[in-house]
C-alpha positions as CSV (number, residue, x, y, z in Angstrom):
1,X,-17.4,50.4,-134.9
2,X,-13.9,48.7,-134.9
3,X,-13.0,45.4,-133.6
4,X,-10.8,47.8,-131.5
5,X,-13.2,50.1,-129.8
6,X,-15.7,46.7,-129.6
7,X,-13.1,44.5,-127.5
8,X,-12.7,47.6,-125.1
9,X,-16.4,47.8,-124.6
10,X,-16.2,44.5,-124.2
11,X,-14.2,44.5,-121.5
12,X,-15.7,47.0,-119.7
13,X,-18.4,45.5,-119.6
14,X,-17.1,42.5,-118.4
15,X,-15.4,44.2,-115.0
16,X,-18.5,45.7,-114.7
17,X,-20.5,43.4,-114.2
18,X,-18.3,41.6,-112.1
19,X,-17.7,44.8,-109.7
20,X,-21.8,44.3,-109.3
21,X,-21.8,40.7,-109.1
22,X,-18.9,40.7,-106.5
23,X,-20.9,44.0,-104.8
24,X,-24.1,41.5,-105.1
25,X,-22.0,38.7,-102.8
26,X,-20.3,40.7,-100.7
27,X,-24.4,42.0,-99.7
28,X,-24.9,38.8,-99.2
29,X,-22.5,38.2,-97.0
30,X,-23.5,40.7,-94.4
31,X,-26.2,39.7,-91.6
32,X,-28.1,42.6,-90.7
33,X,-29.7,42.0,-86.8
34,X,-32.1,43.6,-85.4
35,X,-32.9,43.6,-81.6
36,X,-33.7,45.6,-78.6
37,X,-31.2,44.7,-75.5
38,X,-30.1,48.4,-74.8
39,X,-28.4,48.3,-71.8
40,X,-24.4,47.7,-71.5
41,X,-24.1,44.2,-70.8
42,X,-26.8,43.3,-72.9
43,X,-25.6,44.5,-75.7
44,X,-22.0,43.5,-75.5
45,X,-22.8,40.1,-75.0
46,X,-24.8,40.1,-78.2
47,X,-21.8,41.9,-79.9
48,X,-19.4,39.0,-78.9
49,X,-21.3,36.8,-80.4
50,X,-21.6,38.3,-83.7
51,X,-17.8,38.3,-83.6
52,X,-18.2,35.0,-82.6
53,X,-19.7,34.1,-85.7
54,X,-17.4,36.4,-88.3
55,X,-15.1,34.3,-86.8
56,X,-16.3,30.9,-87.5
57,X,-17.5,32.0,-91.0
58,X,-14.8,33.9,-92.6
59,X,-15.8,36.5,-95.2
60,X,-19.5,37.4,-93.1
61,X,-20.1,40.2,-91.3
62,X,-23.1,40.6,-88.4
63,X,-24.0,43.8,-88.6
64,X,-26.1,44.4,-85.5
65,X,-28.7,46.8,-84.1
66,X,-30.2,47.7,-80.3
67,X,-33.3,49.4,-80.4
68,X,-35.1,51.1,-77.6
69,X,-38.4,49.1,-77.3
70,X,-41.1,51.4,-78.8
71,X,-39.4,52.6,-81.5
72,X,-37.9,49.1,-82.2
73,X,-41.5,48.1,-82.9
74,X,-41.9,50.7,-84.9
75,X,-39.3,50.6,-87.1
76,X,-39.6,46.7,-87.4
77,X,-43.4,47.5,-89.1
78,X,-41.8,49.7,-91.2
79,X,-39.0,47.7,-92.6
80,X,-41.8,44.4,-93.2
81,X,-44.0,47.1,-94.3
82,X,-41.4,48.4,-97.3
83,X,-39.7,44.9,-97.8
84,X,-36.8,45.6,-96.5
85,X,-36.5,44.2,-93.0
86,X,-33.1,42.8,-91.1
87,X,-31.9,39.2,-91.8
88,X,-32.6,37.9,-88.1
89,X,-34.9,40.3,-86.0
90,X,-36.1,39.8,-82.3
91,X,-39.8,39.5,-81.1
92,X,-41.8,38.0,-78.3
93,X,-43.7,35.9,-80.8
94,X,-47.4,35.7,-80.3
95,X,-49.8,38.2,-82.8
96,X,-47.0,40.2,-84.4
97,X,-45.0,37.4,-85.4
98,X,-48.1,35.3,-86.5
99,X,-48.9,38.5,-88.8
100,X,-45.7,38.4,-90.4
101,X,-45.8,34.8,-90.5
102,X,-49.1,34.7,-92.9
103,X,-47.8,37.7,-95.2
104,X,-44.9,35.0,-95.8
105,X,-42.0,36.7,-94.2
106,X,-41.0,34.6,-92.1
107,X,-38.5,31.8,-92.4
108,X,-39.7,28.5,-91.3
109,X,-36.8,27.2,-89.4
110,X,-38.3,23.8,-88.5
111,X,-35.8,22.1,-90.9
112,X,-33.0,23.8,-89.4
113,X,-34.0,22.7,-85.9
114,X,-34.7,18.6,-87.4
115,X,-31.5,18.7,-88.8
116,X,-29.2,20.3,-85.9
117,X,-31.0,18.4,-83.2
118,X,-28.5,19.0,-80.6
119,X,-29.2,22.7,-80.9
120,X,-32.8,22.4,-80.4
121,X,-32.4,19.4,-77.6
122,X,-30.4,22.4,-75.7
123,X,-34.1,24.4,-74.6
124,X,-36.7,22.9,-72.9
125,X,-39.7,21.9,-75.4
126,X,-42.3,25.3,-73.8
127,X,-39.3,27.3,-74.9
128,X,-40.6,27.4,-78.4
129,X,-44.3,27.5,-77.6
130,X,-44.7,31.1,-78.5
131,X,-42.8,31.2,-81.7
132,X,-44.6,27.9,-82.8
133,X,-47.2,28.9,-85.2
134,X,-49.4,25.6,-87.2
135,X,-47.0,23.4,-85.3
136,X,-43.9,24.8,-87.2
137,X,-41.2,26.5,-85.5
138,X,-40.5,30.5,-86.4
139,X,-38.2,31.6,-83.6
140,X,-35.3,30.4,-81.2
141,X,-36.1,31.8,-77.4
142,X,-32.8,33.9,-77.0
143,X,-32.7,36.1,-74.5
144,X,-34.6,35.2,-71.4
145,X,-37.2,33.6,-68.7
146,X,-39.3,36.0,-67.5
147,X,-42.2,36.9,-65.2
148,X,-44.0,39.8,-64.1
149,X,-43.0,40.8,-60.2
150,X,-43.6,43.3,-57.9
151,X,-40.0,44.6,-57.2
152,X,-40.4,46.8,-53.6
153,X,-37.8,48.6,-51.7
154,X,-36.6,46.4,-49.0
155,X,-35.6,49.2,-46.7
156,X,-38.8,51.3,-47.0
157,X,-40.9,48.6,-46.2
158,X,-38.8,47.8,-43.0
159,X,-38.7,51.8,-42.1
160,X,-42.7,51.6,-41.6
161,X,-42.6,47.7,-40.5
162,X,-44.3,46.1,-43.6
163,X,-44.4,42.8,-45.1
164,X,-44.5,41.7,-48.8
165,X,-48.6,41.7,-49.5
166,X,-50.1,38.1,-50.6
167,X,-53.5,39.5,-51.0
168,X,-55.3,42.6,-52.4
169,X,-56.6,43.7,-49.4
170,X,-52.9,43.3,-47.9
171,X,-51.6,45.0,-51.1
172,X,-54.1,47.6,-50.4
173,X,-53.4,48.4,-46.4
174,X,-49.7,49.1,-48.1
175,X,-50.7,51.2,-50.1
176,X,-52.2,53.4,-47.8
177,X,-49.4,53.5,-45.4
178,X,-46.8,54.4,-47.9
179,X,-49.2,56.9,-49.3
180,X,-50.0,58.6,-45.8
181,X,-46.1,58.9,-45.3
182,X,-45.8,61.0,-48.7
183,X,-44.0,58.0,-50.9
184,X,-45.8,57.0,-54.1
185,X,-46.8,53.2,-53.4
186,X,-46.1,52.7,-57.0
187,X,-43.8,53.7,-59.7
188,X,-45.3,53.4,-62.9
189,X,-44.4,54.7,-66.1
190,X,-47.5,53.9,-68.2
191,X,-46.9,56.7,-71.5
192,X,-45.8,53.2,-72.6
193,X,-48.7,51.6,-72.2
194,X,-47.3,48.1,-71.7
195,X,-46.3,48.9,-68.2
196,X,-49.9,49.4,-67.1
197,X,-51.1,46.5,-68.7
198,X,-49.7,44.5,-66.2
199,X,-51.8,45.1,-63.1
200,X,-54.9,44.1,-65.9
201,X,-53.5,40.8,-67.0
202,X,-52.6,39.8,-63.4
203,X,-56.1,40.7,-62.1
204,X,-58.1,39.2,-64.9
205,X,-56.1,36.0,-64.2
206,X,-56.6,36.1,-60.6
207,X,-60.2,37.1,-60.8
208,X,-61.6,34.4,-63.0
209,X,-58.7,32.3,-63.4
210,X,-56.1,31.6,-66.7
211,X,-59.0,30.4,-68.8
212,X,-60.8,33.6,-68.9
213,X,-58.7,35.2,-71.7
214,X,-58.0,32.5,-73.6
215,X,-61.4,31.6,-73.6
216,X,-62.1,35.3,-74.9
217,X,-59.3,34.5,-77.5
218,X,-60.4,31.4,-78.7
219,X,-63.5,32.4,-78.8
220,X,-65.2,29.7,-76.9
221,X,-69.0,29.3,-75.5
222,X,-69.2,32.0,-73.2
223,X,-66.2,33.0,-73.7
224,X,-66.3,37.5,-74.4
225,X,-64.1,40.5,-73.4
226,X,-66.8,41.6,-71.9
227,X,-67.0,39.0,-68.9
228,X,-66.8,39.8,-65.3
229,X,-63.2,39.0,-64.4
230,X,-62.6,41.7,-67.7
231,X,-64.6,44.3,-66.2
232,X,-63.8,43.8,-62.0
233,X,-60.2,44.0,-63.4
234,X,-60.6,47.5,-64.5
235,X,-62.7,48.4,-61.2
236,X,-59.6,47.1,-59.5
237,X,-57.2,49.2,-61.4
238,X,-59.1,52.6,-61.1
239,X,-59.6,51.7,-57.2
240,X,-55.6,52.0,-57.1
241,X,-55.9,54.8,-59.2
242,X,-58.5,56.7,-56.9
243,X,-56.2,55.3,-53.5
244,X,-53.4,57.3,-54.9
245,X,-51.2,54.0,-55.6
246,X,-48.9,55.9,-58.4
247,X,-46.5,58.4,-58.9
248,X,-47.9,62.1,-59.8
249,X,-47.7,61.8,-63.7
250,X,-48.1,57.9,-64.2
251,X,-49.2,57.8,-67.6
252,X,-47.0,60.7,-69.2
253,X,-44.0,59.0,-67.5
254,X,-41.6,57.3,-70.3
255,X,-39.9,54.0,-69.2
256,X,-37.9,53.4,-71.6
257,X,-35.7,56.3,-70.4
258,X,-35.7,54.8,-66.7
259,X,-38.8,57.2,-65.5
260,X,-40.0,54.2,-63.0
261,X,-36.9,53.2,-62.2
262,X,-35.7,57.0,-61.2
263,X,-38.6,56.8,-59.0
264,X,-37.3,53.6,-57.0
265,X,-33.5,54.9,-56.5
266,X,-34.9,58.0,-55.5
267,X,-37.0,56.5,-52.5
268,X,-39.9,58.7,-53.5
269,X,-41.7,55.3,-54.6
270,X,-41.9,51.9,-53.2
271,X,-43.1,49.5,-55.7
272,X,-42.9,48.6,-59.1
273,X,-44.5,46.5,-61.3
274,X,-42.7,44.5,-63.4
275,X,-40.8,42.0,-66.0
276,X,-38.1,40.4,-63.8
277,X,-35.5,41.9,-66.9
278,X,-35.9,44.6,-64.9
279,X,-33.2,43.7,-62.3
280,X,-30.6,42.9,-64.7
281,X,-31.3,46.7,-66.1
282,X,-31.2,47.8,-62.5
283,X,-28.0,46.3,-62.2
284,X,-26.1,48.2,-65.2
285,X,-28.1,51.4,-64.4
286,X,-27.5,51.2,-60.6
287,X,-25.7,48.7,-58.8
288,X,-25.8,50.2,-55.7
289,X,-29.2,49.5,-55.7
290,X,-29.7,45.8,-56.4
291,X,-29.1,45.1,-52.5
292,X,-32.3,47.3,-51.6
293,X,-34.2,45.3,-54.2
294,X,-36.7,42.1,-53.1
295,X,-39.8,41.1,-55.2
296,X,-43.0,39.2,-55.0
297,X,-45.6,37.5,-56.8
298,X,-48.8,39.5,-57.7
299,X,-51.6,39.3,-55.1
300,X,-54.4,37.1,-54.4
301,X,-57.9,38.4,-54.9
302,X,-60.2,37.3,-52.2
303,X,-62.6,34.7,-54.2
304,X,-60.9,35.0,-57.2
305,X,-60.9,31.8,-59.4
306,X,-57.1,32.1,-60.2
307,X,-54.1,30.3,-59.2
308,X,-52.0,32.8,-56.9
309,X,-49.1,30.6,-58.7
310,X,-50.2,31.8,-62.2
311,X,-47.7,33.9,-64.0
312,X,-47.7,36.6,-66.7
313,X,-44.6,36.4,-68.7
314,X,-43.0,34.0,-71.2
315,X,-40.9,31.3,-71.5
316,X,-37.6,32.9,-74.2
317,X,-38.3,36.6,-74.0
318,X,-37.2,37.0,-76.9
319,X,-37.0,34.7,-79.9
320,X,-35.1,35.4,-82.5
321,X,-36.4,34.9,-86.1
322,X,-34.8,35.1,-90.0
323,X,-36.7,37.0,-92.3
324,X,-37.2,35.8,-96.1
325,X,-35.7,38.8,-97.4
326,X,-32.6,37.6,-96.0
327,X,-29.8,36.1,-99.1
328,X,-28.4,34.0,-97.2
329,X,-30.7,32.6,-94.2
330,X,-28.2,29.4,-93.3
331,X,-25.5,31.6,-92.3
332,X,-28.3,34.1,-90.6
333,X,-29.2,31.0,-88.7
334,X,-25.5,30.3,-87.6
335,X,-25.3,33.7,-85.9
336,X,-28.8,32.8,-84.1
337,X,-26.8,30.1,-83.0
338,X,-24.0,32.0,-81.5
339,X,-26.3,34.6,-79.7
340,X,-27.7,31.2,-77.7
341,X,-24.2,29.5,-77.1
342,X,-23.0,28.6,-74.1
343,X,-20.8,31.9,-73.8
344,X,-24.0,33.5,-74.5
345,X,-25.8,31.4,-71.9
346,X,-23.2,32.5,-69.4
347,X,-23.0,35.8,-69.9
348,X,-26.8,36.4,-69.5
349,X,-26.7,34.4,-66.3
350,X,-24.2,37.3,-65.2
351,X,-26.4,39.7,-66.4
352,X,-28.9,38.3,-64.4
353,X,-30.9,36.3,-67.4
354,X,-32.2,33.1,-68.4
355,X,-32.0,31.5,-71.7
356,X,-34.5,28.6,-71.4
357,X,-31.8,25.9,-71.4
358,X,-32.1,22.3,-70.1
359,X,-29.9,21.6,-67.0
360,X,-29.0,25.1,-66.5
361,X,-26.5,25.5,-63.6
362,X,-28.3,28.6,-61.6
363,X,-26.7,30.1,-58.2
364,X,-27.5,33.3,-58.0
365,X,-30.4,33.5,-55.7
366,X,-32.6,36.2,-57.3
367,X,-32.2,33.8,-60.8
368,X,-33.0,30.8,-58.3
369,X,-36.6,32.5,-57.6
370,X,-37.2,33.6,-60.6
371,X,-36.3,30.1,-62.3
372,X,-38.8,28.4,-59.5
373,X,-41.8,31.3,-60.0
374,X,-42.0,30.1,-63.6
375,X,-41.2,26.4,-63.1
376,X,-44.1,25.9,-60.6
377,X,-46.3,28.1,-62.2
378,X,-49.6,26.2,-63.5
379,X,-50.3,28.8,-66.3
380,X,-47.8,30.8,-68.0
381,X,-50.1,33.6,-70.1
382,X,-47.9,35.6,-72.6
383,X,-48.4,39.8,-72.4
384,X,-51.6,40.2,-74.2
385,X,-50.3,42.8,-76.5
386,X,-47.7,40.6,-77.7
387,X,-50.7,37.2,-77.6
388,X,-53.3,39.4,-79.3
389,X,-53.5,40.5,-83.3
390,X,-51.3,43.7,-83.8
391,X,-54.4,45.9,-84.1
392,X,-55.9,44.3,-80.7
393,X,-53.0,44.6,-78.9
394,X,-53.2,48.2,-79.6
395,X,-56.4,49.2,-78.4
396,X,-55.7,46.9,-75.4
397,X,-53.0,49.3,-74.4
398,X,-55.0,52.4,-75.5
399,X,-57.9,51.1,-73.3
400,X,-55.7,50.3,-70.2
401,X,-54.2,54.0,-70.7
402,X,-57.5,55.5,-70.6
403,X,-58.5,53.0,-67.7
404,X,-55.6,54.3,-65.7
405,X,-56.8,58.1,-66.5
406,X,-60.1,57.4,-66.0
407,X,-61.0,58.8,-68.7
408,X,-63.1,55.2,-70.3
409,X,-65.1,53.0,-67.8
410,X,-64.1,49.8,-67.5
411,X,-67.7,48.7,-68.9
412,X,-66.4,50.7,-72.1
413,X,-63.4,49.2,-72.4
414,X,-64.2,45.5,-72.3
415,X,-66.9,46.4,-74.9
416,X,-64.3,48.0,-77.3
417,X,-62.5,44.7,-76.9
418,X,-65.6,42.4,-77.9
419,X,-65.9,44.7,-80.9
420,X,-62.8,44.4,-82.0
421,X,-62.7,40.3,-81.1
422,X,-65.9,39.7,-83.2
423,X,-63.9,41.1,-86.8
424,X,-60.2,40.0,-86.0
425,X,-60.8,36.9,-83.8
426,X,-61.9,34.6,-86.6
């Protein structure tokens, strides 16, 4: 070969390997975010921010994502699953993120929070409580404060002259009236499963009190998912169920395209149980609506152990986490910063959110409740699906489906938890 041809190939080979190595950086360069905040104002205030942060860092890109909820979970497995997952990624924390946390996935961002104290001196300490995992840090609470309410229809409940229920036979008497007068007591959209979990959690805790899961959890003396509080928690539900408490078609009913929600603007249902996210999605869906809207804690249970002041929510609905697959994690942690700036803050305050900041001025009034619900609250117990071990969580919602069809007794489904406790609960 000449010196001629040689000294070409040469060359070429020389532009192309830096067209891949400049390809390589330029990868490297874009953040890839996943989340689920689907609604309008939700998901502009997230796109601000990531133009927030091109800005600051010139030459990166945020490349963002909103995902409806079940097929954001989905398609998060997947991506761990192939090794090919988003830079920063939401979750509630708890099992999941514990699972991806011991498969090494997850970027410890401890350090990151030592070294930028301010940031992290900007939430209140709980904040990170359900991203904290072998007392290191693994997510930044982003998005929210929440607890589960019962939102109610202010007007219907004047038009038959009835007051906010504080115990379950109160809760009860309602829904009888509502059901006599041909309006579903309850909306409930439970093809999810999550949804209907909710009446469960908040019985179990007001039945035998905060300790009885965690004691199941932890796996404590006496501590099974086959205790009482478990199983009168299930009677409970299938005694709503068998009162006619929900909507014709409860558990086929999909809320993640508004099904519960079209049941409340409607006026052909009362009630509905809860996240308090769900006013802020009311608001962009319906504003009209918001005025009609109150909301109340969950029942008592006449000599129940719980705390009537015990809530079932979390502290930074969502946190926001960096995966190791991500190139270049210290700029992936600059945009988690921007999502939970001050603009940030603000905007989800207008949106009708909390970010669990210290000293955070609050004046709307709904915010104001919801801010002192979880402040005074004397347990705070995390959605067990999102608490549990990913393949728990899941037969905890396949159980509470069947529960709600009355298809499983609730005998049968405590047992199938206790099975399932004695192999993944080590």
């Amino acid at each position: 070969m000449s010196k001629a041809r040689t000294g070409t190939l040469s060359a070429l080979l020389c532009i192309a390997t830096l067209a891949i190595t400049a390809s390589a950086s330029a990868a490297d360069q874009v953040i890839t975010e996943w989340d689920l905040q689907t609604n309008t104002a939700a998901a502009k205030l997230l796109n601000d921010a990531g133009a927030r942060f091109e800005a600051a860092n010139p030459g990166f890109k945020a490349e963002q994502s909103h995902i409806l909820n079940d097929a954001y979970k989905t398609k998060l497995k997947i991506a761990f699953g192939a090794g090919q997952p988003p830079c920063v990624f939401a979750t509630w924390g708890g099992g999941p993120l514990r699972e991806y946390v011991k498969s090494g996935q997850v970027v410890d961002l401890t350090p990151y929070l030592t070294k930028d104290a301010a940031f992290r001196d900007r939430f209140i300490p709980t904040g990170f409580s359900s991203a904290t995992i072998d007392h290191k840090v693994y997510g930044v609470p982003s998005e929210n404060t929440t607890a589960a309410v019962v939102f109610y229809n202010k007007e219907l409940f004047a038009r038959y002259k009835l007051q906010p229920p504080q115990t379950w036979d109160e809760l009860m008497n309602v829904v009888k009236v509502f059901k006599a007068n041909g309006i579903a007591p309850f909306a409930l959209a439970n093809k999810n499963k999550w949804p209907g979990s909710m009446y469960y959690m908040y019985l179990v805790d007001r039945i035998g009190g905060a300790d009885t899961f965690r004691n199941a959890v932890e796996r404590k003396p006496g501590g099974s998912f086959t205790a009482q509080p478990f199983i009168a928690a299930g009677e409970r539900i299938q005694e709503l169920v068998k009162a006619g408490a929900f909507a014709p078609g409860y558990n086929g009913l999909d809320y993640d395209i508004g099904a519960s929600r079209r049941l409340m603007y409607s006026g052909k249902a009362a009630m509905e149980l809860m996240g308090s996210w769900e006013l802020s999605t009311i608001q962009n869906e319906n504003p009209g609506f918001v005025s009609k809207v109150g909301f109340f804690a969950f029942p008592s249970v006449t000599g129940g152990k719980g705390d009537p002041k015990d809530v079932i929510g979390t502290v930074g609905d969502n946190f926001m986490s960096i995966s190791t697959a991500c190139k270049n994690p210290d700029a992936a942690f600059k945009l988690i910063k921007a999502m939970t700036d001050d603009a940030s803050a603000q905007a989800r305050l207008a949106d009708k959110r909390l970010i669990p900041l210290k000293g955070l001025a609050v004046s709307d009034p709904y915010l104001k409740q919801i801010q002192a619900l979880v402040t005074q609250a004397p347990s705070i117990q995390l959605w067990y699906d999102q608490e549990l071990p990913p393949k728990m969580g899941e037969l905890h919602k396949d159980t509470l489906q069947a529960l709600f069809g009355l298809s499983m007794t609730p005998q049968e489904a405590a047992q199938q938890m206790e099975n399932a406790a004695k192999t993944e609960l080590k």
